[in-house]
MILO-25459 format. One record per residue (C-alpha): y, x, z. Coordinates in steps of 0.02 Angstrom, whole numbers, padded with zeros to 5 digits, always signed. Each point is the difference from the previous one (the first is absolute). Example, Ala and Ser with C-alpha at 12.3 -4.5 7.8 and 13.67 -1.06 7.14 Angstrom:
<rs>
-00225+00615+00390 +00172+00069-00033 
</rs>
This chain:
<rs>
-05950-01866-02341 +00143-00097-00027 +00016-00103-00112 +00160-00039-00103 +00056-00119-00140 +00145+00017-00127 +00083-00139-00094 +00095+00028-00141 +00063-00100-00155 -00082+00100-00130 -00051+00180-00032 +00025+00034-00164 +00169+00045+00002 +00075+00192+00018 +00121-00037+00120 +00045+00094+00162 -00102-00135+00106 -00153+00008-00095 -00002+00214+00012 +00040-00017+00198 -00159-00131+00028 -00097+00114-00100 +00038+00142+00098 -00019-00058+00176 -00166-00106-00062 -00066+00146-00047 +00034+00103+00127 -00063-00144+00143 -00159+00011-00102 -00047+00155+00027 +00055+00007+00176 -00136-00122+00090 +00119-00150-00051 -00101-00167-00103 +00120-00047-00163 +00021-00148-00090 +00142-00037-00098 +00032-00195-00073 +00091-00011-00151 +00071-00168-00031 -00015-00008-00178 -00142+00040-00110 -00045+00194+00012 +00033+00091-00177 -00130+00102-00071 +00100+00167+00050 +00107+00018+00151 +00133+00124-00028 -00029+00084+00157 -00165+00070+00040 -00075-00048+00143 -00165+00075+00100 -00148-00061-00021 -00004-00044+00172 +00137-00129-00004 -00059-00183-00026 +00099-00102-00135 -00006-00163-00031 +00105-00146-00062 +00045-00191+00034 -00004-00026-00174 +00166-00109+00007 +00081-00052-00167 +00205+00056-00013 +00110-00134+00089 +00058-00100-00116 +00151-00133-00022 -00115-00142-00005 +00085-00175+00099 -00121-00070+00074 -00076+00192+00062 +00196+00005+00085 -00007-00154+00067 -00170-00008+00087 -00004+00176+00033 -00176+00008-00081 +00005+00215-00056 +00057+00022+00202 -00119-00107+00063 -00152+00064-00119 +00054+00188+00031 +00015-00026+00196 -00163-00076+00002 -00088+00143-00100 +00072+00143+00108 -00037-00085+00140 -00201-00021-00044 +00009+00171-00051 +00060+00087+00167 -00120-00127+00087 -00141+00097-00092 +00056+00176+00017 +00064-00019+00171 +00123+00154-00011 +00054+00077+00181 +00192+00010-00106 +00050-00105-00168 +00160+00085-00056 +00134-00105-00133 +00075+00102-00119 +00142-00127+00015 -00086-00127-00149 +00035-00177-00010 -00128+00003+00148 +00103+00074+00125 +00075-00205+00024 -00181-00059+00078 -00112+00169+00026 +00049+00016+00185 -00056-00191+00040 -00163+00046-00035 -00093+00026+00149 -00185+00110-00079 +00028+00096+00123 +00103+00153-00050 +00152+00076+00035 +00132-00035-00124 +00115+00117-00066 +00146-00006-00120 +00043+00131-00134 +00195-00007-00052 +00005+00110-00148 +00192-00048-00042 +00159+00030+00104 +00051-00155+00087 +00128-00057-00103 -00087+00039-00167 +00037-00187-00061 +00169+00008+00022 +00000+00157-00110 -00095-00085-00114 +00108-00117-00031 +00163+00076+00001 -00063+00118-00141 -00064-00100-00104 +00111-00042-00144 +00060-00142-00077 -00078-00118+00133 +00010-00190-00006 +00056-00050+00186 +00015+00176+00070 +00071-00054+00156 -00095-00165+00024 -00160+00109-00001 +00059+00129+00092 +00011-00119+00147 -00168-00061-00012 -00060+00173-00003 +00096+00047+00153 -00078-00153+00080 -00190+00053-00066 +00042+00206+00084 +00041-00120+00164 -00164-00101-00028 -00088+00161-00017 +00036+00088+00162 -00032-00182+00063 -00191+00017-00075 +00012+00201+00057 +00000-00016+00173 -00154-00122-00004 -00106+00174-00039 -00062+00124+00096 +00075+00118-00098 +00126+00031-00122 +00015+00164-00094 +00181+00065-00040 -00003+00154-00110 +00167+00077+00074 +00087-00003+00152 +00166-00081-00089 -00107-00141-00053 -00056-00033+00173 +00180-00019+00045 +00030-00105-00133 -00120-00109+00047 +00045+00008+00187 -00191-00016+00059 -00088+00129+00140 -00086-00157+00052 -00139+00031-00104 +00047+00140-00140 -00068+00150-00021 +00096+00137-00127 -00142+00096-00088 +00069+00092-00174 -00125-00009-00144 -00090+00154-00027 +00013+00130-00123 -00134-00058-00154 -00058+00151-00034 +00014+00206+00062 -00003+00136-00100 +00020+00191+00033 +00098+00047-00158 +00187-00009-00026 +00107-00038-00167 +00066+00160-00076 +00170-00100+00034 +00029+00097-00181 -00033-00117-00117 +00167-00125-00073 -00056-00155+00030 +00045-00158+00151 -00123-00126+00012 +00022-00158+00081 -00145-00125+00032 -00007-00202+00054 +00027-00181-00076 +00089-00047-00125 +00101-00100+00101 +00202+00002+00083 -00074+00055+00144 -00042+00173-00061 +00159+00011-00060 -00036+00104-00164 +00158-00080-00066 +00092+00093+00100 -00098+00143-00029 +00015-00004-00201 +00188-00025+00040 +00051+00143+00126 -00137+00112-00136 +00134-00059-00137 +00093+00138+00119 -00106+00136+00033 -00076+00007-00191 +00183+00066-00061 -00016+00156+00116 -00186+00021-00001 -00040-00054-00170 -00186+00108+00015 -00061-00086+00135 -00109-00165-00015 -00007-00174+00108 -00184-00086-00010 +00002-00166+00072 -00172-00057+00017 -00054-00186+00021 -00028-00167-00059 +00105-00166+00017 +00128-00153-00050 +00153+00136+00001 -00085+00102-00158 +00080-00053-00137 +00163-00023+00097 -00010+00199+00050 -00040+00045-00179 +00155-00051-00059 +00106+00061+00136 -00082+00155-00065 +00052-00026-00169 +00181-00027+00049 +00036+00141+00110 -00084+00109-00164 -00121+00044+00131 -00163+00001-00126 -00033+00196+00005 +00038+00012+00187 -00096-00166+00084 -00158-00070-00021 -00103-00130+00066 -00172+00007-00016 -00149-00089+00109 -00072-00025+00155 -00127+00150+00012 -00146+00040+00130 +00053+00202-00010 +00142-00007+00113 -00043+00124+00086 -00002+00115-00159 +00149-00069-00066 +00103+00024+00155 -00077+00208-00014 +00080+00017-00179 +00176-00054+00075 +00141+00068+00093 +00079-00146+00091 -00038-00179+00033 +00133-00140-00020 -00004-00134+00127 +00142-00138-00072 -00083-00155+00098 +00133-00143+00077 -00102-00049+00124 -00171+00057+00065 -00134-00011+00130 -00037+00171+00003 -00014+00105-00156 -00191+00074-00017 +00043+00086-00155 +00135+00109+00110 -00132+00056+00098 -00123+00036-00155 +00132+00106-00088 +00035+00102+00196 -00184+00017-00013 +00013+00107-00159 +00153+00101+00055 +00110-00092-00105 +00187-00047+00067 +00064-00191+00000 +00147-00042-00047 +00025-00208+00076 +00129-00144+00018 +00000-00022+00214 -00065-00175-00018 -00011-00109+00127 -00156+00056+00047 -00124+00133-00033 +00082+00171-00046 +00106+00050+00142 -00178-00006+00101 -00095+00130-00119 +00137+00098-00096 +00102+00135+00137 +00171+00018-00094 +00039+00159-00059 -00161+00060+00071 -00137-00057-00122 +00111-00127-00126 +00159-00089-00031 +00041-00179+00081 +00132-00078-00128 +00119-00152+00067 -00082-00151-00066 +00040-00050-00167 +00113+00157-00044 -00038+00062-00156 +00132+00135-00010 -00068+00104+00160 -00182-00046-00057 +00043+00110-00177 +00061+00138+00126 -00152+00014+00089 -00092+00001-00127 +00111+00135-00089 +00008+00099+00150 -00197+00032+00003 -00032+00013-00186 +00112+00149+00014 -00073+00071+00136 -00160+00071+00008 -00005+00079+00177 +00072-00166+00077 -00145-00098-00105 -00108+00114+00092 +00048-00002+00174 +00017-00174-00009 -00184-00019-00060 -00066+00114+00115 +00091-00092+00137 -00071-00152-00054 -00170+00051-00034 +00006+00021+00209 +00093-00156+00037 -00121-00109-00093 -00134+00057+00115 +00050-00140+00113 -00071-00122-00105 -00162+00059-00040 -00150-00093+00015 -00063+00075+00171 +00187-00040+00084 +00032-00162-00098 -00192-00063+00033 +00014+00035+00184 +00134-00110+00033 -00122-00143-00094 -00147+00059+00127 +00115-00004+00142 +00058-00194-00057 -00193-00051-00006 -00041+00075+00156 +00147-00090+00084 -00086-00141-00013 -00158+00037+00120 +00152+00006+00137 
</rs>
């Protein structure tokens, strides 16, 4: 039995990274794999995910980083959290420790326990140039981009000291310009389901952060468009984040309050993505887009900006969804229009996806993980 070792930050947050571990830990763990997964930080009492009782949890109990001096100067939260992981592995002696690209992804591959090291990339490659170029109001935009530029070179410096690095799409693997080592395995689909949304009900969801990188800005702005010729027909946007009070009012001043609402992160996505008829996918940049493949799951059509990354490797245009050009709002409110008035192309797109999305199920998606840990007995 193998056995394998995740490391991640934290898990109590509901983010897309947190769902994926929990669905390929579980899965390993009932499929004659050994699971432990290290959370940096101090474990909350509930995880948002829910993980089998077969999968081993534990934590480093480290403290947040903080901006302390002296803790910059001498490295001391580095040095203290290298040396715990490091005593750790030494005790559990994993056949594979896996970085969910943490702070630990700097030193995890110098240590020698034993184990094959693998890196997790759950962002597109240039995810920190996004970052900054879309965040507003920025003191010394273009001093930081540079340094983040040279941290993305750093990285693929670090990368190609792993056994492994896993790319979610094939784009990002060109981005990164690395077949030394990389692998592309997609995350898989969280959950399956045999039922379908009616597709009848009036209502677009959209799910994620409330961050620029979800784009819901853009979102609340091109539904400022679509609200004037489908005035019965309702946009949820469900999450949590800095951006709240920021989309409330650009709510407010598009006199959006009986057609948009935001509301919070739930566990029931699968239920909520049943009870609507189209899923709206604004993001500027992504790494993949898990909640695309969660609403193709339920027979429910995406609409989605063709970031730089992600969508053009799970929605089929025309076929199963719409790809928008990035960062158009106008065509987005088309899309959008042209499948709230349409029943039977809601439906043959859902169908259509319902079929596509079988390439990332668990036992395609979780095969390509078995094949990667094999490799390694070569």
């Amino acid at each position: 039995m193998k056995k394998i070792v995740y490391v991640i930050a934290s898990l109590g947050n509901a983010g897309g990274m947190e769902r994926v571990l929990c669905t390929k830990a579980n899965w390993l763990s009932q499929n004659n794999y050994d699971v432990t997964i290290i959370s940096v930080l101090p474990l909350e009492e509930d995880y948002f995910f829910e993980f089998h009782k077969n999968v081993k949890i534990e934590s480093l109990a480290m403290h947040k980083q903080g901006k302390n001096i002296i803790d910059f100067i001498f490295r001391t939260y580095n040095k203290e959290f290298e040396k715990r992981l490091k005593n750790r592995l030494f005790e559990l002696k994993p056949d594979i420790t896996i970085s969910m690209f943490g702070s630990e992804y700097a030193f995890l591959y110098k240590i020698k326990d034993g184990s094959k090291k693998v890196l997790e990339f759950h962002y597109s490659k240039n995810y920190l140039s996004h970052l900054m170029a879309h965040i507003p109001n920025l003191s010394f935009r273009r001093l930081r981009i540079w340094k983040f530029k040279y941290d993305q070179y750093n990285q693929r410096k670090i990368a190609l000291k792993y056994d492994k690095v896993i790319l979610l799409t094939e784009k990002d693997q060109l981005l990164w310009n690395n077949k030394v080592n990389s692998w592309v395995i997609p995350n898989p689909v969280s959950f399956t389901t045999e039922q379908k949304s009616s597709l009848t009900n009036k209502q677009i969801v959209a799910i994620g952060r409330f961050t620029a990188q979800k784009g819901f800005d853009l979102l609340i702005k091109s539904y400022s468009i679509v609200a004037k010729k489908m005035p019965d027909w309702k946009l949820i946007i469900i999450g949590e984040g800095q951006d709240e009070a920021y989309f409330k009012k650009l709510i407010k001043t598009h006199n959006l309050e009986n057609s948009v609402t935001l509301q919070p992160t739930t566990k029931n996505i699968k239920e909520l993505l049943l009870e609507s008829s189209i899923l709206a996918f604004p993001s500027r940049y992504e790494g993949f887009g898990l909640v695309l493949t969660e609403a193709m799951e339920c027979g429910v059509p995406c609409v989605a900006f063709d970031c730089e990354c992600g969508p053009s490797e799970i929605i089929q245009q025309d076929f199963d969804g719409h790809l928008v050009p990035l960062f158009d709002i106008e065509i987005f409110a088309k899309s959008l229009i042209k499948l709230m008035e349409d029943y039977n192309l809601r439906k043959k797109f859902g169908v259509n996806a319902k079929q596509n999305v079988k390439r990332f199920h668990n036992e395609e998606i979780m095969s390509k993980w078995v094949k990667l840990f094999e490799s390694f007995n070569d």
